[in-house]
C-alpha positions in Angstrom: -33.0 8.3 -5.9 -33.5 11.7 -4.4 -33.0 15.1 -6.2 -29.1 15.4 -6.2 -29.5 19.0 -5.4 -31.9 18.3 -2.7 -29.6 15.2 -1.2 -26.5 16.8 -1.0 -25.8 18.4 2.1 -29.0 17.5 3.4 -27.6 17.0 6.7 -25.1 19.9 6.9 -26.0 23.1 9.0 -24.0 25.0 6.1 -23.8 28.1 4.4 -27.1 27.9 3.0 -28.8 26.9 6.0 -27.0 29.2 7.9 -28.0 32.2 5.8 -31.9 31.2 5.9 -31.9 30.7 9.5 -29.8 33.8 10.9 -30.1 36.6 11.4 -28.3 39.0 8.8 -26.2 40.3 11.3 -25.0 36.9 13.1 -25.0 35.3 9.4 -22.3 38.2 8.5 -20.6 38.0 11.9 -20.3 34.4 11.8 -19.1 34.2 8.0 -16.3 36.9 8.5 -15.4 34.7 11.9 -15.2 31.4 8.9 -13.6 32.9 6.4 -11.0 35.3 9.0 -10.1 32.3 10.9 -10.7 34.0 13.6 -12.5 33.8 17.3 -16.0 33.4 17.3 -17.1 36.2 19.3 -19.8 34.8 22.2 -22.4 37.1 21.5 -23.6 35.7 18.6 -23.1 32.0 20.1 -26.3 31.8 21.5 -28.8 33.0 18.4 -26.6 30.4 16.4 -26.7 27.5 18.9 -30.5 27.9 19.0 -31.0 27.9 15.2 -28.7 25.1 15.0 -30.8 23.2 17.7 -34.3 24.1 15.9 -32.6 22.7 12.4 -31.9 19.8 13.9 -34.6 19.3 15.9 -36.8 19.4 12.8 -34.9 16.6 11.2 -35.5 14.2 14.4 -32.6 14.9 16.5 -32.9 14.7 20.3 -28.9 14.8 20.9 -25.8 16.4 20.4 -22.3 15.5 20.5 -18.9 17.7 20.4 -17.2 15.7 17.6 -13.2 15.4 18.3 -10.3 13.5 16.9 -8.0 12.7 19.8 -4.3 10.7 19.0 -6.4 7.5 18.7 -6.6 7.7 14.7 -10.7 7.7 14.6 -12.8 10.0 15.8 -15.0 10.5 19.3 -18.1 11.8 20.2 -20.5 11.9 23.9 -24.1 12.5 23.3 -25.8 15.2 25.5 -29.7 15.3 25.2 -31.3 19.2 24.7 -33.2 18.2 27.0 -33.5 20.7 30.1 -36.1 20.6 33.1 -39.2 22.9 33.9 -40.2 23.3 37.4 -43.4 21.7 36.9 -42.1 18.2 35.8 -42.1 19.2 32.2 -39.0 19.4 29.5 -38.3 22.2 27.0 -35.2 21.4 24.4 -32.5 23.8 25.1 -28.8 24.2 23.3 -26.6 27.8 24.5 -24.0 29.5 23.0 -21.7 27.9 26.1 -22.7 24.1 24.8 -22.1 25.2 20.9 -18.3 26.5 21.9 -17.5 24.4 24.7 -17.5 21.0 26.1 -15.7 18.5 28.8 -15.2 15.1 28.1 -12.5 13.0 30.3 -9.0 13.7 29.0 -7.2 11.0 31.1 -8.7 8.3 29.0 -7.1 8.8 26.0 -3.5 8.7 24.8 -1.5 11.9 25.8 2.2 10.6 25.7 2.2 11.6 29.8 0.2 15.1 29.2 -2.5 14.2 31.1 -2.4 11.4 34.2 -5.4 9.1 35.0 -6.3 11.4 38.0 -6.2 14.2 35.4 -9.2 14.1 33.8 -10.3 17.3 32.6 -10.2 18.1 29.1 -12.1 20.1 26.9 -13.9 20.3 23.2 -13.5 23.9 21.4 -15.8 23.7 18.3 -14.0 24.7 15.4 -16.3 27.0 13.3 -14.7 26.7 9.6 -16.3 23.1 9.6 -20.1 22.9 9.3 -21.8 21.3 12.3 -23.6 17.8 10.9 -26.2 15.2 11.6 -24.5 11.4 11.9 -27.0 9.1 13.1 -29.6 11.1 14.5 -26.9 13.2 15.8 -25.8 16.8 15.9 -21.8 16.7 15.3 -20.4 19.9 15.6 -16.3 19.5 14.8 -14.1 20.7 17.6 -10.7 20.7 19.2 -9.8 18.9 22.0 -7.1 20.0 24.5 -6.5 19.5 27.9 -7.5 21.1 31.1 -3.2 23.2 30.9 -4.0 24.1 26.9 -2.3 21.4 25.4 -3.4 19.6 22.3 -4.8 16.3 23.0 -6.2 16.1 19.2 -4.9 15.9 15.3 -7.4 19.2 14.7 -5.3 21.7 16.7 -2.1 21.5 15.1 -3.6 21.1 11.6 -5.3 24.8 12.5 -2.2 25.9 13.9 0.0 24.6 10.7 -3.1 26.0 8.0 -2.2 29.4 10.3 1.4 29.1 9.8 1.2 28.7 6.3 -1.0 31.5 5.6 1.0 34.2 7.2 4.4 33.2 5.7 2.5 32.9 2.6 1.0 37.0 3.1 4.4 38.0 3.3 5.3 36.7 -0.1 2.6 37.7 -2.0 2.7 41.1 -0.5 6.3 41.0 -2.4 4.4 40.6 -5.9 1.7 43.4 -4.7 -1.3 41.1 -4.3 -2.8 43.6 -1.8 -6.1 42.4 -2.4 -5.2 39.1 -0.5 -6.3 38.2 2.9 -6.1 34.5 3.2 -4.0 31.9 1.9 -5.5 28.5 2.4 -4.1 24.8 1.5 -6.2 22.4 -0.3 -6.7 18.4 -0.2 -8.8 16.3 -1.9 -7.7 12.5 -0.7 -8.0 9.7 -3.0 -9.1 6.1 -0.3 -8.3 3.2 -1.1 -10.3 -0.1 0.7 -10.7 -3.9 0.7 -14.6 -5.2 0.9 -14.8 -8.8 1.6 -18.0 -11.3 3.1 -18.9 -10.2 6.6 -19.4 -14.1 7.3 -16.1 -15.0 6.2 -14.6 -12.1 7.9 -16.4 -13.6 11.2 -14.3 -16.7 11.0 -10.6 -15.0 10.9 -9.3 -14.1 14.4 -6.8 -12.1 12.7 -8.4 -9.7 10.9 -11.1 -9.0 13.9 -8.2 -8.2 16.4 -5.6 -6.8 14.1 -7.7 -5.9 10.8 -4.9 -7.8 8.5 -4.4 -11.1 7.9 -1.8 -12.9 9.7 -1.5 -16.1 8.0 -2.6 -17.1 4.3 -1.5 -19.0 1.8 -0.8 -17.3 -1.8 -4.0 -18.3 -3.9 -3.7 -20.1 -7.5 -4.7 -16.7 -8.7 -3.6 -12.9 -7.5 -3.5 -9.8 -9.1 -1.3 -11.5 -11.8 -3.9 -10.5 -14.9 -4.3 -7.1 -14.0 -7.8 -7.8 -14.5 -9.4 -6.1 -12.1 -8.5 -2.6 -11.7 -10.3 -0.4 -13.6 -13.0 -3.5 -14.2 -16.7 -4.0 -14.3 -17.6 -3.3 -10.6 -19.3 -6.2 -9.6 -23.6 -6.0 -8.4 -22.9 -6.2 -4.8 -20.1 -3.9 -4.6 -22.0 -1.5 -6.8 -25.1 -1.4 -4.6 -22.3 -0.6 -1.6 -20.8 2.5 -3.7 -24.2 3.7 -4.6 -25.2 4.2 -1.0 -22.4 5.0 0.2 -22.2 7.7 -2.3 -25.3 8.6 -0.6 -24.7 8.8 2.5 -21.7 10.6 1.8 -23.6 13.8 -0.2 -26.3 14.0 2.6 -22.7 14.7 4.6 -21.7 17.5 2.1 -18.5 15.2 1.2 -18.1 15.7 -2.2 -17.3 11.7 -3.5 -16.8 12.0 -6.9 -14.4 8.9 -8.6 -15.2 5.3 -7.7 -13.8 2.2 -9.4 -11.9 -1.0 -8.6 -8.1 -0.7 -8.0 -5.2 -3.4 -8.8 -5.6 -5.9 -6.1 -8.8 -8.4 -6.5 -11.3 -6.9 -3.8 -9.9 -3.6 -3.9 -11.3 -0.6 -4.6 -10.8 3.5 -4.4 -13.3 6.7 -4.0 -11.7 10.0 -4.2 -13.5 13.2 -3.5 -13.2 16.7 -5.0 -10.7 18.7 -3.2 -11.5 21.0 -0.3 -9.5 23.3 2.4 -7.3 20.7 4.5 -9.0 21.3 7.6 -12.5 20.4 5.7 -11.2 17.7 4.2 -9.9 16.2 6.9 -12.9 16.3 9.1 -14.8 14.6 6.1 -12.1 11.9 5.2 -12.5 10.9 8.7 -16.1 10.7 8.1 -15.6 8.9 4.9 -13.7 5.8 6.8 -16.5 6.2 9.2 -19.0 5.5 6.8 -17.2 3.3 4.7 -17.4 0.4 7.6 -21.2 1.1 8.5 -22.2 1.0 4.8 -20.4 -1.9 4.1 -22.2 -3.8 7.4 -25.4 -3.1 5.8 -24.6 -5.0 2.5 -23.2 -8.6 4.8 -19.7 -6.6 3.7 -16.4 -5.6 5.8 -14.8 -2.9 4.2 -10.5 -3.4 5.1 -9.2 0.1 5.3 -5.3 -1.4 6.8 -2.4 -0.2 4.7 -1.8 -4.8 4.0 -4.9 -6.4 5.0 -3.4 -9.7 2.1 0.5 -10.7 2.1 1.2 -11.1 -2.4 -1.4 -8.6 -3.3 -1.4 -4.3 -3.9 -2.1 -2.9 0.0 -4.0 0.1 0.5 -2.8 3.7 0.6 -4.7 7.1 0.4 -3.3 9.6 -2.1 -3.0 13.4 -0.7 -3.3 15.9 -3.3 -2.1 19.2 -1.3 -2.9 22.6 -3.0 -2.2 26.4 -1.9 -5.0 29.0 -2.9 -5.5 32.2 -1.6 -8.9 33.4 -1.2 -9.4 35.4 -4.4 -9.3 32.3 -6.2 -6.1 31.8 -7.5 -4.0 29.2 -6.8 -0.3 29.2 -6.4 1.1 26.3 -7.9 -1.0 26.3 -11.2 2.3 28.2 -14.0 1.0 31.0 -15.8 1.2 32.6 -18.9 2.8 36.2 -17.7 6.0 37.2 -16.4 4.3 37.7 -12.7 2.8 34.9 -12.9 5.8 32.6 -13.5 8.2 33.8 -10.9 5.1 33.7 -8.3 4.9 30.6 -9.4 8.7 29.6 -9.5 8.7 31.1 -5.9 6.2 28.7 -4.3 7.7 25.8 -6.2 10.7 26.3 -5.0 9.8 26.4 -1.2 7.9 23.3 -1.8 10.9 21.5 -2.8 13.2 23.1 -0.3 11.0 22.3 2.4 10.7 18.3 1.4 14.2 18.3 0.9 15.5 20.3 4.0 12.6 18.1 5.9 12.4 14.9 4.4 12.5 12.8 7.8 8.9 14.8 9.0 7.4 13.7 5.9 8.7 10.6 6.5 7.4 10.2 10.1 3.6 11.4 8.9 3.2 8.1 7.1 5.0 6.2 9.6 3.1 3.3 11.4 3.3 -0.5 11.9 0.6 -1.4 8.9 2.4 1.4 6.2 5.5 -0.6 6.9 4.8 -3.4 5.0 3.8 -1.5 2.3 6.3 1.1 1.8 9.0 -0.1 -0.1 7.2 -3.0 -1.9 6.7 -2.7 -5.4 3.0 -1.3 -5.2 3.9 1.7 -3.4 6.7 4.3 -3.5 9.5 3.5 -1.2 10.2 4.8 2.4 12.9 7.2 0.5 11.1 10.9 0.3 11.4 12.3 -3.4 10.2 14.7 -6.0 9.2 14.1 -9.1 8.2 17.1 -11.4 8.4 16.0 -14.9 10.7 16.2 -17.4 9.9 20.1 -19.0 9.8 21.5 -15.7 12.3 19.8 -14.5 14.4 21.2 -17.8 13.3 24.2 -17.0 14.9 24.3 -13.4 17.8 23.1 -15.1 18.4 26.1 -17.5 17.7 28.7 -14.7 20.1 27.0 -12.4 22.7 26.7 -15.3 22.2 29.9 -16.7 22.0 28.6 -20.1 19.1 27.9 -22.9 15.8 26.3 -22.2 15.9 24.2 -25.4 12.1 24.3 -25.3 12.0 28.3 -25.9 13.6 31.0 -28.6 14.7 32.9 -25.7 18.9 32.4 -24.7 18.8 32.6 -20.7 15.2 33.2 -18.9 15.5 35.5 -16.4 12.8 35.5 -13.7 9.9 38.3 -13.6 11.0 39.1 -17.4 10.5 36.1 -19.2 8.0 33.9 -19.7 7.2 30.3 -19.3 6.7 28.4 -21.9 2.9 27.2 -22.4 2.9 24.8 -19.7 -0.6 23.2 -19.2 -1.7 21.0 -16.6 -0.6 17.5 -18.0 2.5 18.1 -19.4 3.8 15.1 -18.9 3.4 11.6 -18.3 2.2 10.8 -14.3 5.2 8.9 -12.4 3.1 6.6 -10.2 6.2 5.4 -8.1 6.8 8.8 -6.8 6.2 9.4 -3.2 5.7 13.4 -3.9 4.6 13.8 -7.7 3.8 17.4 -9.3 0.6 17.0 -11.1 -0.3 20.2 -13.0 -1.1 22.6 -10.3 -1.2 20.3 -7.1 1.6 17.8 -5.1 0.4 14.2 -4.7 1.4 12.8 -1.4 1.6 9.0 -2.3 3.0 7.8 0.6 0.0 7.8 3.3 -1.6 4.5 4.5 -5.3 4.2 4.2 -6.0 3.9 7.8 -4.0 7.7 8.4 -6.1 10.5 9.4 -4.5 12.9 6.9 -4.3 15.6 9.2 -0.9 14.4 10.2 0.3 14.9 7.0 -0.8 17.7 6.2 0.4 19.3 9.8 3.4 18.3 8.1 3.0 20.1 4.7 1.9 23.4 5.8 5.1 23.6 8.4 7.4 22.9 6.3 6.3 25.3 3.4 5.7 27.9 6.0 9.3 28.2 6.8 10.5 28.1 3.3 8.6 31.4 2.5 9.7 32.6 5.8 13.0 32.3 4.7 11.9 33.6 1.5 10.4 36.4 2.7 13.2 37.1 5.3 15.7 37.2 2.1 13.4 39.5 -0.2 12.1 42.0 2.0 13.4 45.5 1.6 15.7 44.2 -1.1 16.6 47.5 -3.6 16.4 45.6 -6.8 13.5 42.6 -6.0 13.5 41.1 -9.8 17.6 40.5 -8.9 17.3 39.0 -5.5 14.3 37.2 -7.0 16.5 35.7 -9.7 19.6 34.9 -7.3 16.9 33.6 -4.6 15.0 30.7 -7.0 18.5 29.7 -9.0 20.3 28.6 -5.4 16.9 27.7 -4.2 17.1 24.9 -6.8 21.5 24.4 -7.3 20.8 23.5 -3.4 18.0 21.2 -3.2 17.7 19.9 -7.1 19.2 16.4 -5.1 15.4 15.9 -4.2 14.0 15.9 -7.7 14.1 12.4 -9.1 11.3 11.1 -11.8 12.6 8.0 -12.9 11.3 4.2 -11.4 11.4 4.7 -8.0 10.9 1.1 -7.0 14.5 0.3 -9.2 17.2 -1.3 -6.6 19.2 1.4 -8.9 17.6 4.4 -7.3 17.8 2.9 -3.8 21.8 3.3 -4.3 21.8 6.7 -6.2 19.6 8.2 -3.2 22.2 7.0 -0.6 24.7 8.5 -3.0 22.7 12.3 -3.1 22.2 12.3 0.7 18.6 11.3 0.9 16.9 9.2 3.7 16.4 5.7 4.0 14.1 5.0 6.6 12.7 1.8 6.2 11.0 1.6 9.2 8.9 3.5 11.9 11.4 2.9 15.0 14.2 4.1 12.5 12.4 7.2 11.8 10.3 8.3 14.4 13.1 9.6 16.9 14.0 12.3 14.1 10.5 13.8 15.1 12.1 15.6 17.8 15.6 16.4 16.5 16.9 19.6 17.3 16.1 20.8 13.6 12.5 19.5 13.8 11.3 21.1 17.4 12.8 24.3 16.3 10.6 24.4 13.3 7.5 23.6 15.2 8.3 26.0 18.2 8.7 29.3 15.7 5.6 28.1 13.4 3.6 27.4 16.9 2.6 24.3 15.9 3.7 22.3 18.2 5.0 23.4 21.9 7.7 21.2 23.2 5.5 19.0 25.4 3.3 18.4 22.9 5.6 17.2 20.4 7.2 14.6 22.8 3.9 13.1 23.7 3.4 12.9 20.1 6.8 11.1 19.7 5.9 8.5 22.8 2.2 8.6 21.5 3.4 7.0 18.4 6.4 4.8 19.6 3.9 3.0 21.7 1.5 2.7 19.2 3.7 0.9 17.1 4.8 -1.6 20.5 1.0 -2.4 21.1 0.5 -3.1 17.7 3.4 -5.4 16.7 2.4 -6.8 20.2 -1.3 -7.2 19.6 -0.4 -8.9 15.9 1.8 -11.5 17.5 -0.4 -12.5 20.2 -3.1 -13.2 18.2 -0.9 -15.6 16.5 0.1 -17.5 19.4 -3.8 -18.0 19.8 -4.2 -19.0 16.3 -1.7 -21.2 16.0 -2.4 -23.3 19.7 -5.8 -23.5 19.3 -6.6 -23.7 15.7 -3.6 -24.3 13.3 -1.8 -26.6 14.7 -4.9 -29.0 16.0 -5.9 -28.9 12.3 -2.5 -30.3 11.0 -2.9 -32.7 13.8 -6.2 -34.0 13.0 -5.3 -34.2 9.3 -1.9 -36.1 10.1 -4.1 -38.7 11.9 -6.5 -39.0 9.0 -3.6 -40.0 7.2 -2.2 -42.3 9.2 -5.5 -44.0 9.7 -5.7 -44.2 6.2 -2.0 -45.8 5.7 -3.5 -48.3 8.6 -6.8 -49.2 6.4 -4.9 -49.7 3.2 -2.4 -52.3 5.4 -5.3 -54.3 6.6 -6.7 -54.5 3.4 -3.6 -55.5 1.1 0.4 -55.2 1.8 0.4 -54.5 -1.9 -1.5 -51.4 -1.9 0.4 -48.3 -2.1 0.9 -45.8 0.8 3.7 -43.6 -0.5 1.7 -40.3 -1.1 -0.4 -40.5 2.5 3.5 -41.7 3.9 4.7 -39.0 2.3 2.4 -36.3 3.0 2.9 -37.2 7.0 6.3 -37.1 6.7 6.5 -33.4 5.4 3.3 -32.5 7.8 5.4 -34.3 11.2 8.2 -31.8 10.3 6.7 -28.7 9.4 4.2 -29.3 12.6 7.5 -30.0 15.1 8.8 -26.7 13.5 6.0 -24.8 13.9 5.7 -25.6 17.6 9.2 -24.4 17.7 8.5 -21.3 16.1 5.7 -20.6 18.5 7.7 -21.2 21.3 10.4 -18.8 20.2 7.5 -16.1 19.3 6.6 -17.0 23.3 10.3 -16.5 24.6 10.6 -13.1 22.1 7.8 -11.8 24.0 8.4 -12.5 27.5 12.0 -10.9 26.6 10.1 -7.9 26.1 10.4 -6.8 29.8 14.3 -6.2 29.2 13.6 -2.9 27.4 14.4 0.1 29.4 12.7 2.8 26.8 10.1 3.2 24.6 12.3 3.6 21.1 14.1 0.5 22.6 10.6 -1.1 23.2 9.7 -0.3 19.5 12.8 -1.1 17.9 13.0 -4.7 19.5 9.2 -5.5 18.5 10.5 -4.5 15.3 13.7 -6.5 15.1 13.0 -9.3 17.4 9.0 -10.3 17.7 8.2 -9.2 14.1 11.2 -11.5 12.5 9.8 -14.1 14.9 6.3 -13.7 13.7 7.5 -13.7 9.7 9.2 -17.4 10.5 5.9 -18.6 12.2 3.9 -17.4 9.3 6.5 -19.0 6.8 5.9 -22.4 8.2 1.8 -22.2 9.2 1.7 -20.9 5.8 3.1 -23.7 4.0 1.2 -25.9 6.1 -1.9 -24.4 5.3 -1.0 -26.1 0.8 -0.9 -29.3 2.5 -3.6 -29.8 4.7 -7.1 -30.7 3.5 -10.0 -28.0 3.2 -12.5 -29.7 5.7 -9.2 -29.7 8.1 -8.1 -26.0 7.7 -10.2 -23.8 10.1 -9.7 -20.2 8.5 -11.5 -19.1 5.0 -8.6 -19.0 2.3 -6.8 -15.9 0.7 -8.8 -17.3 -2.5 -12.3 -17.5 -0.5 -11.5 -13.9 0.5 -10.4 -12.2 -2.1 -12.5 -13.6 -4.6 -16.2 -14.3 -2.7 -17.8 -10.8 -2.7 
């Protein structure tokens, strides 16, 4: 293997190679435009776009591509060759400053929710210097932002800048409360924990299902699941090891800092998790993590499954988002301290991260809300589609004796009072992980539980940084110019939490128990992406994203159809292929097998009367029904989708394929799926659940 230090980041134009390369002058330039978030100015465009060309150039790149994110999910690139023409039929290999900052691709072929029409087609790339330009494949990616041709956002980049922006100044206004002048910057942090399925390429090559839809649609429960618990945290098999080693690889040459990798709960199921880095980084290379994920896997005859339920009875796959706040001296805001400043800092930010998820508990609902997370959310492997907070039990204690006035049992101290008291010694695992929370406080960081491992997390995380913004707005708005600041401190973090302490819950969040005690504090319940998705533009929510410019108007409605027809297509996509499944290949097979039978039952007659046909007899009977049935149940899936026409909207669209073709589809699968334990190997024409989950 090569020289870790040499490997990693091997094929990043980063710091490093940016400070070797550079002038002193454009290095410093360009740093202060990272590090400010700020414009890069277009003088120094060109000496960098040419020293970015000569690095790659010397690693055997002939291209370049402005590397965008648009509302698909995945990412998008169009090569552009440095190649430029010399009068006497010659080439040189060119790249300017106007190439490096800006690009065009065509805007009207993407989804826009009605920004852009087909005759629209201009669009544009912005590259988007605080992420390191990279070689992928022989190519030069350099991260950008895509918008269209009127300044609208066509991309999951722009917000996420916007919201990392929003956050940051909100949080400069509180800090300048506590005097930390020497602050500039306040940045958030993720480091996001993916979750995948690998299974045989050849076997995946024989189910129509998972090629169009990337889950199975039918499958019978194997004779053995997830049952033992045997496999998480097991011996990682040869041939999955190989994968994780180079993908590991490929992943340091990318400066993507994969640390953890081990097998999860379900049997083919496993997780890598990377160190944390600022969101906007860490976006960028989660994206490229899912990227590279698939190709590796190719390379090894594998598939890697990144849906949220690729298998119906086993764990499906979510990606945990462990969301930090640091400012730029180092220090971050949601580890407790030891000193009386510390702590009511501290306190402070803790408090506007549970008023926000409380106050805004339908956006962070909506992040993780698609047609694939729906079947997981909710099932006992995941936290529900209710939004909680789980802190522990001593912090949570402590919340309690501030908003009571009274004792903190835990301390000598009668009544802690904010800025004059301290904490007690609270290190970073004081208590025991709640793995069924959907928002868990881990030591000095929020886990996000409730994404699906297909998300791009910049969703999410657009999200986060929103709503935290405008709780230390408000904050802010309440404690500057106050006379006595330790007082309106105090009175500020004790309502802060007698208001919102409905959020904080750290028992079993899969209990049936909890599911009635959240309906009785107020909380959401939405179970369901058509159920939710209309609060994304609630009066409340475009408020918040119009102050914070995050979002305009326009953008956030094209978001909300964006996503509404999303879900449609999929739903529509999934039940389709199992009309063609079930005509041409699951049904034939119970034929064929039926007539085996019967044929049999004939040759035993001509033989002997006296020679017993009850099991074949039997085994016809049950296959005659459940095949009439099944033909029924395709022709209602048919009729459900034909019916479709009659919708007059798109929420009306989304919540019929949701109440309507997807209970259809469940009945179909029901019945082809009980078909599939009667039916003779030779005859059934899919690889099982047991072939697939347990053949790598």
């Amino acid at each position: 293997m090569n020289n870790m230090s040499t490997l990693f980041g091997s094929m990043v134009f980063n710091d490093a190679v940016m400070k070797e390369r550079l002038p002193k002058d454009t290095y410093k330039a360009l740093k202060k435009t990272i590090q400010d978030g700020k414009t890069l100015d277009s003088s120094i465009a060109n000496i960098v776009a040419n020293a970015m060309k000569d690095w790659a150039i010397e690693k055997g790149v002939t291209h370049f591509t402005h590397w965008f994110q648009p509302m698909t999910g995945i990412t998008a690139e169009k090569h552009d060759s440095f190649i430029s023409p010399n009068a006497d039929g010659t080439i040189i290999m060119e790249f300017s400053g106007k190439e490096l900052i800006k690009g065009e691709p065509d805007a009207s072929s993407f989804p826009s929710g009605g920004l852009r029409a087909t005759f629209e087609a201009r669009g544009y790339t912005a590259w988007d210097p605080t992420s390191y330009a990279f070689i992928k494949d022989g190519i030069l990616c350099i991260p950008t932002a895509f918008c269209s041709y009127g300044g609208e956002a066509l991309d999951k980049k722009t917000p996420l800048l916007r919201s990392m922006e929003a956050i940051n100044k909100q949080a400069l206004r509180v800090l300048k409360l506590f005097g930390n002048e020497d602050v500039s910057r306040v940045l958030t942090t993720v480091g996001p924990e993916q979750e995948y399925f690998l299974i045989d390429k050849t076997l995946y090559d024989q189910r129509k299902d998972l090629i169009y839809t990337g889950r199975t649609l039918f499958g019978a429960k194997p004779p053995k699941g997830q049952e033992l618990e045997d496999h998480y945290f097991g011996a990682i098999k040869p041939r999955v090891a190989a994968y994780m080693k180079e993908l590991d690889e490929e992943l340091w040459k990318l400066g993507i800092l994969a640390k953890t990798k081990h097998n999860e709960v379900a049997p083919a199921q496993h997780e890598l998790a990377p160190i944390f880095t600022t969101t906007n980084i860490a976006t960028d290379h989660n994206q490229l993590t899912m990227e590279m994920m698939k190709k590796v896997a190719t390379r090894h005859g594998l598939v890697c499954l990144l849906h949220e339920k690729p298998f119906a009875g086993v764990n499906g796959s979510g990606k945990h988002n462990n969301w930090s706040v640091s400012t730029n001296t180092g220090v971050n805001l949601l580890e407790p301290g030891k000193s009386p400043y510390e702590n009511a800092q501290f306190l402070l930010f803790l408090c506007a991260v549970i008023k926000a998820v409380d106050e805004y508990q339908d956006l962070l609902r909506i992040s993780v809300a698609n047609a694939g997370n729906d079947h997981r959310l909710g099932a006992n492997e995941a936290p529900p589609a209710i939004v909680s907070m789980f802190l522990g039990d001593e912090l949570t204690e402590i919340l309690e004796a501030i908003d009571s006035g009274s004792a903190y049992e835990g301390r000598e101290t009668s009544v802690m009072k904010i800025g004059v008291d301290v904490l007690p010694n609270f290190p970073k695992d004081t208590t025991d992980r709640n793995r069924t929370s959907p928002f868990a406080f881990t030591g000095n960081k929020f886990e996000f539980r409730m994404l699906g491992s297909t998300f791009s997390i910049s969703g999410p995380n657009v999200i986060l940084n929103t709503i935290v913004a405008e709780a230390l707005s408000q904050f802010a708005d309440t404690l500057e110019g106050v006379s006595d600041f330790t007082a309106a401190l105090n009175d500020l973090i004790k309502s802060t939490i007698k208001t919102h302490k409905r959020i904080i819950f750290n028992g079993n969040n899969y209990a049936d128990e909890w599911v009635k005690e959240a309906e009785a504090r107020g909380l959401y319940n939405l179970k369901s992406t058509p159920e939710a998705l209309p609060y994304f533009v609630s009066d409340k929510n475009v408020k918040l994203f119009l102050k914070h410019k995050v979002f305009t108007e326009t953008e956030l409605h094209s978001r909300y159809e964006i996503l509404l027809e999303g879900y449609g297509k999929t739903i529509n996509i999934e039940a389709l292929t199992m009309l063609d499944m079930v005509k041409k290949d699951i049904l034939p097979a119970a034929i064929s097998y039926v007539k085996e039978l019967a044929d049999t039952v004939v040759a035993k007659k001509a033989i002997s009367s006296s020679i017993s046909s009850d099991a074949e007899t039997q085994i016809i009977e049950k296959l005659s029904l459940l095949s009439s049935s099944l033909y029924k149940k395709t022709e209602e899936l048919e009729q459900s989708l034909l019916d479709v026409k009659n919708c007059s909207s798109e929420l009306e669209l989304a919540t019929y394929y949701k109440e309507t073709v997807f209970v259809a589809m469940q009945e179909l699968r029901a019945v082809a799926d009980e078909i599939e334990t009667l039916v003779g190997e030779k005859y059934w024409p899919y690889p099982t659940y047991g072939q697939l989950l347990f053949n790598v």
